[in-house]
Backbone as ProteinMPNN parsed JSONL, in Angstrom:
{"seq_chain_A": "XXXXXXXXXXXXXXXXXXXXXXXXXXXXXXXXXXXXXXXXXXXXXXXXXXXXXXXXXXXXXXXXXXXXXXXXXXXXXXXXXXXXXXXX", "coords_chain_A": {"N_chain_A": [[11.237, 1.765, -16.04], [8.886, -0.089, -13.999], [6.877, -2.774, -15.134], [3.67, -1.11, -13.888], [0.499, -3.114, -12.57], [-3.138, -2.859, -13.008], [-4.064, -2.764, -10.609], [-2.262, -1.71, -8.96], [-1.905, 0.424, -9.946], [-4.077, 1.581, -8.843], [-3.767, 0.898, -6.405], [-1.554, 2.614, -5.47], [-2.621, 5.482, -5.847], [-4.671, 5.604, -4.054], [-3.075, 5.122, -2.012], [-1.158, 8.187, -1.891], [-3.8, 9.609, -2.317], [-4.615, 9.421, 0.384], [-2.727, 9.321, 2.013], [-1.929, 11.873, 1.905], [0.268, 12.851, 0.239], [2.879, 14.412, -1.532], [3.71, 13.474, -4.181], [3.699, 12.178, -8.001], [1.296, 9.601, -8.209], [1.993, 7.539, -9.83], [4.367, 7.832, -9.864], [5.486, 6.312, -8.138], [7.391, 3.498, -7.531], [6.756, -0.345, -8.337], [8.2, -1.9, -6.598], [9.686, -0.485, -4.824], [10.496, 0.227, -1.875], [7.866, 1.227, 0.841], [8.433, 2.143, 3.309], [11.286, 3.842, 5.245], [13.918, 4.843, 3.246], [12.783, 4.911, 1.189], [9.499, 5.553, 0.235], [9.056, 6.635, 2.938], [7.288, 6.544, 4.714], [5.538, 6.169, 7.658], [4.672, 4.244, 10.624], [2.506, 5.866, 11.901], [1.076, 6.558, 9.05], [1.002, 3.865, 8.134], [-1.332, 2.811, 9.603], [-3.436, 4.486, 8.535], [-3.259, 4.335, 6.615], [-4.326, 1.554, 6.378], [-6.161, 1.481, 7.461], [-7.627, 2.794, 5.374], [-7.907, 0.967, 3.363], [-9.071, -1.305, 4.347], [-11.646, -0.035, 3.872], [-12.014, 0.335, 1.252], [-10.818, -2.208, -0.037], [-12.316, -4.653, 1.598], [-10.289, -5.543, 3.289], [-8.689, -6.313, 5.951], [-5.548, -5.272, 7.812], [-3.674, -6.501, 10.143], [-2.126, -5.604, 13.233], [-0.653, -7.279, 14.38], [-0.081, -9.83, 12.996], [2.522, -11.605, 11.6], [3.351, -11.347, 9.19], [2.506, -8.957, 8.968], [4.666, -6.947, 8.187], [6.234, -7.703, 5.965], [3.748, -7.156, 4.001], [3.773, -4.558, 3.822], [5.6, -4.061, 2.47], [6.364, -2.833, 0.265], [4.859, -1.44, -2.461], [4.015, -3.688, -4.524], [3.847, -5.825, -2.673], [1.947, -4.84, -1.012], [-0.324, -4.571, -2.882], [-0.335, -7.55, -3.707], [-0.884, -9.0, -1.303], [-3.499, -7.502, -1.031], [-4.808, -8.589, -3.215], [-4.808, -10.977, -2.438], [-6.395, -11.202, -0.274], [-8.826, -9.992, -0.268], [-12.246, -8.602, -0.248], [-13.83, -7.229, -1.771]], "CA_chain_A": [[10.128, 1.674, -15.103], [8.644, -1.504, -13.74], [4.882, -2.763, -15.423], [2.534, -1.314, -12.942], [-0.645, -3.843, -12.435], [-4.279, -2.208, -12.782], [-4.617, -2.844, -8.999], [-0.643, -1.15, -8.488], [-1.756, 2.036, -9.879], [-5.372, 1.85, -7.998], [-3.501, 1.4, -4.958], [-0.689, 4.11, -5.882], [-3.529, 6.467, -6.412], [-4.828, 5.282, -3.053], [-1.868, 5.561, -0.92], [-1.105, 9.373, -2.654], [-4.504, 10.66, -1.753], [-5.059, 8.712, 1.887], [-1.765, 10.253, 2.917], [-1.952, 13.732, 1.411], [1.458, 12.812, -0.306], [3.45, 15.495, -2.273], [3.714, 12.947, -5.347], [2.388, 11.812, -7.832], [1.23, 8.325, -8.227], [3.046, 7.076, -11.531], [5.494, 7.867, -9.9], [5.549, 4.992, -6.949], [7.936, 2.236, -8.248], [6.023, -1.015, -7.768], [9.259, -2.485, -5.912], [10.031, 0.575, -4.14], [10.187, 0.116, -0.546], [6.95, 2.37, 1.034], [8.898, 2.718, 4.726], [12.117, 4.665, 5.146], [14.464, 5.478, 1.949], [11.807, 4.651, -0.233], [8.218, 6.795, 0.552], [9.471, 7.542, 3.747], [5.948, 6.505, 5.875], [5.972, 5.54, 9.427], [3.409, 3.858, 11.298], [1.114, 6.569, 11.716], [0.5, 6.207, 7.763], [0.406, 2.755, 8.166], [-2.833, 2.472, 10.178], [-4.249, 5.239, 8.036], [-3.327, 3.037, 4.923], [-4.3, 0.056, 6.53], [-8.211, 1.737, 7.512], [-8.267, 3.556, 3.923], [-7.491, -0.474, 2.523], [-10.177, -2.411, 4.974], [-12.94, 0.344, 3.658], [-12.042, 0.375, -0.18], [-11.309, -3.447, -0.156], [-12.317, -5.085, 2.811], [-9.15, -6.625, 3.799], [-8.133, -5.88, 7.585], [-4.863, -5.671, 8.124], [-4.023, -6.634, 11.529], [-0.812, -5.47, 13.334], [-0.209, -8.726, 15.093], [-0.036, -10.679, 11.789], [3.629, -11.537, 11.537], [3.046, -10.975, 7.677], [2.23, -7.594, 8.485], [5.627, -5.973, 7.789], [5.993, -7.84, 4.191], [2.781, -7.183, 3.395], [3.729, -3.325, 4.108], [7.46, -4.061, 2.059], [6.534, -2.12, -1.665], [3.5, -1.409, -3.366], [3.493, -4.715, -5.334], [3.675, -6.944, -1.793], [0.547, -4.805, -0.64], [-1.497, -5.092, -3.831], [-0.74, -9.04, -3.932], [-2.215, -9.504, -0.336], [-5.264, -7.439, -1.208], [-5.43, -9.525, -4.046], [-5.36, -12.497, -1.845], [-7.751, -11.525, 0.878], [-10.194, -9.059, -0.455], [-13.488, -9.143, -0.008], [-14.731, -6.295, -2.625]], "C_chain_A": [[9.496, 0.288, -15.202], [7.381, -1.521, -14.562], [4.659, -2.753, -14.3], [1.132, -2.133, -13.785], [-2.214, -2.727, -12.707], [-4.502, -1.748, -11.368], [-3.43, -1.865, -8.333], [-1.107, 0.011, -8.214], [-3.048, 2.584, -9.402], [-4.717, 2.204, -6.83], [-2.424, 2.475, -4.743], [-1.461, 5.101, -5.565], [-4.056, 6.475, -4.451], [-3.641, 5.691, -1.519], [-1.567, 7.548, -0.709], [-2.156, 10.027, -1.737], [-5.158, 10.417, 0.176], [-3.764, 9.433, 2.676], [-1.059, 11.957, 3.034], [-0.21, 13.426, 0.717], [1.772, 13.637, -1.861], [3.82, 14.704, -3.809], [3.103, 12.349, -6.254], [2.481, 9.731, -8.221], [2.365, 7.252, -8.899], [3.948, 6.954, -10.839], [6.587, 6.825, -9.043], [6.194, 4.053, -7.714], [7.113, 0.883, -7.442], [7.204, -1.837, -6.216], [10.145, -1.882, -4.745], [9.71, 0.083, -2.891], [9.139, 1.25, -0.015], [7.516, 3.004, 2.533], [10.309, 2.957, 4.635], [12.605, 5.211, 4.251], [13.383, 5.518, 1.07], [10.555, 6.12, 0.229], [8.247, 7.304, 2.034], [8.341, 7.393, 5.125], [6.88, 5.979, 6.978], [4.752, 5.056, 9.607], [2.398, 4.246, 11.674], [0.617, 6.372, 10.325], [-0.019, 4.764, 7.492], [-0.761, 2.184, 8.522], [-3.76, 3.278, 9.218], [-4.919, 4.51, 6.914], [-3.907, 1.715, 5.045], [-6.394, 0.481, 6.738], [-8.49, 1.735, 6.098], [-8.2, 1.69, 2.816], [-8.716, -1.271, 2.94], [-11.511, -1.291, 4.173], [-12.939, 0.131, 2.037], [-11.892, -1.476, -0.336], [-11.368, -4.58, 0.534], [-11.888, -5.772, 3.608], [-8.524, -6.014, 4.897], [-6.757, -6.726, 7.432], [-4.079, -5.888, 9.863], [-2.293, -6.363, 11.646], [0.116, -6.808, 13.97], [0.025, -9.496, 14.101], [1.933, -11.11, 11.853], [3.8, -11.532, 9.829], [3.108, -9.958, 7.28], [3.61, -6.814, 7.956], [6.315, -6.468, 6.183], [5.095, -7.61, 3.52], [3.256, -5.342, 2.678], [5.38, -3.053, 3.071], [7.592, -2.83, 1.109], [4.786, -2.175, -1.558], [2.833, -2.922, -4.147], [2.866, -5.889, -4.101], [2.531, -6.315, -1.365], [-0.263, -4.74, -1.673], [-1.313, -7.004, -3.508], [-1.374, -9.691, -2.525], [-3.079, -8.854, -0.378], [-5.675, -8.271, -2.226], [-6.087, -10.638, -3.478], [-6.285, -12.449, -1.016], [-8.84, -10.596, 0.498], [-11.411, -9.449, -0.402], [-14.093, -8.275, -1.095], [-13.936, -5.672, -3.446]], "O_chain_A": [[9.532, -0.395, -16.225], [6.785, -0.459, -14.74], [4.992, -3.634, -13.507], [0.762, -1.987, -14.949], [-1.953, -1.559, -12.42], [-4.982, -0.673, -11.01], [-3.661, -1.299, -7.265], [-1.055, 0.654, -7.165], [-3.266, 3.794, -9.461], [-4.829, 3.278, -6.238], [-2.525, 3.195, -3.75], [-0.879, 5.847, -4.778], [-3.708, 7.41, -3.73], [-3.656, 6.348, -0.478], [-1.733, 8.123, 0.367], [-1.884, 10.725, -0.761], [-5.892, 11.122, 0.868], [-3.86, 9.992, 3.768], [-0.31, 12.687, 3.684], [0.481, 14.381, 1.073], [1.16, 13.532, -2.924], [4.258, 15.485, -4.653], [2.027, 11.842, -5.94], [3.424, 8.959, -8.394], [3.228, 6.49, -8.464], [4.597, 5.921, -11.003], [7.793, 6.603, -9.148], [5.556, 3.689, -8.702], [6.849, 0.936, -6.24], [6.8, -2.17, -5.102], [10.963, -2.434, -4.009], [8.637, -0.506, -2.767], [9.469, 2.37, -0.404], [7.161, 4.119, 2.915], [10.801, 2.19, 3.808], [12.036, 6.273, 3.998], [13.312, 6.375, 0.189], [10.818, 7.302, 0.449], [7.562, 8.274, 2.36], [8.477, 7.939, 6.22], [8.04, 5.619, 7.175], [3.808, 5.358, 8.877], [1.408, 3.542, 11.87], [-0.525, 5.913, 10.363], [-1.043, 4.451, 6.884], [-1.24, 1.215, 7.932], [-4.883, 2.801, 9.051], [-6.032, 4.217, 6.477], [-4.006, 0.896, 4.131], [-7.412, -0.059, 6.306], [-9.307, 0.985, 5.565], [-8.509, 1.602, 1.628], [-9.375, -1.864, 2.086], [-12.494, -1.97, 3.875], [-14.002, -0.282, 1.572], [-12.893, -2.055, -0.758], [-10.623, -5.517, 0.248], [-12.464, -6.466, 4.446], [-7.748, -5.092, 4.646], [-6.57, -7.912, 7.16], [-4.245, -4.929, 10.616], [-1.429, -6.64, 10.814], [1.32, -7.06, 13.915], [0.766, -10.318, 14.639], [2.415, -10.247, 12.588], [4.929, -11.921, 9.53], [3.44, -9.559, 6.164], [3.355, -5.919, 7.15], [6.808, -5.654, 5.402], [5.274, -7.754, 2.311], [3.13, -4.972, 1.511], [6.048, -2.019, 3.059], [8.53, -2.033, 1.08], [3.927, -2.723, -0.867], [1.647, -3.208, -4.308], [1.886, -6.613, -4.275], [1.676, -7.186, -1.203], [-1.391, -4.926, -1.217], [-2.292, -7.613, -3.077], [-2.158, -10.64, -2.529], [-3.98, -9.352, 0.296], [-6.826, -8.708, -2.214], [-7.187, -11.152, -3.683], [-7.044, -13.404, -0.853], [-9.833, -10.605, 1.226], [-11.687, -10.644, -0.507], [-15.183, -8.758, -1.401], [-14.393, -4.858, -4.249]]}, "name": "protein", "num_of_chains": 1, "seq": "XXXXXXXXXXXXXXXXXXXXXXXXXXXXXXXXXXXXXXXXXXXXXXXXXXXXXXXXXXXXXXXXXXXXXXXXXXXXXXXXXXXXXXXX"}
């Protein structure tokens, strides 16, 4: 298993209970892809994940971004842009 970050297994924990997901956190590989083989979301989760992210740390992710779909790659590529743009 990879080192999860402090912030990995915040946002693990985060993802889990924002999408009602049947697993549990821990269990999110940080490298794991979060859209198809991997956790399996779609784009309805994505906006959910992307509100439940701008209210916990006030980083809007915008769908127009051309960033947005690496940002969205794994768990580790969306902790390191909340790292980078957070506001709280």
């Amino acid at each position: 298993m990879s080192d999860v970050s402090p912030l990995e297994a915040e946002v693990a924990k985060l993802i889990v209970q924002t999408l009602a997901l049947k697993v549990d956190p821990a269990q999110i590989q940080p490298e794991e892809p979060l859209f198809g083989d991997g956790l399996g979301l779609d784009s309805i989760d994505a906006l959910e994940l992307s509100l439940a992210i701008s209210h916990s740390y006030g980083y809007q992710i915008r769908s127009d971004n051309p960033d947005t779909v690496a940002t969205f790659a794994s768990l580790r590529s969306l902790c390191q842009s909340i790292e980078k743009h957070r506001t709280k």
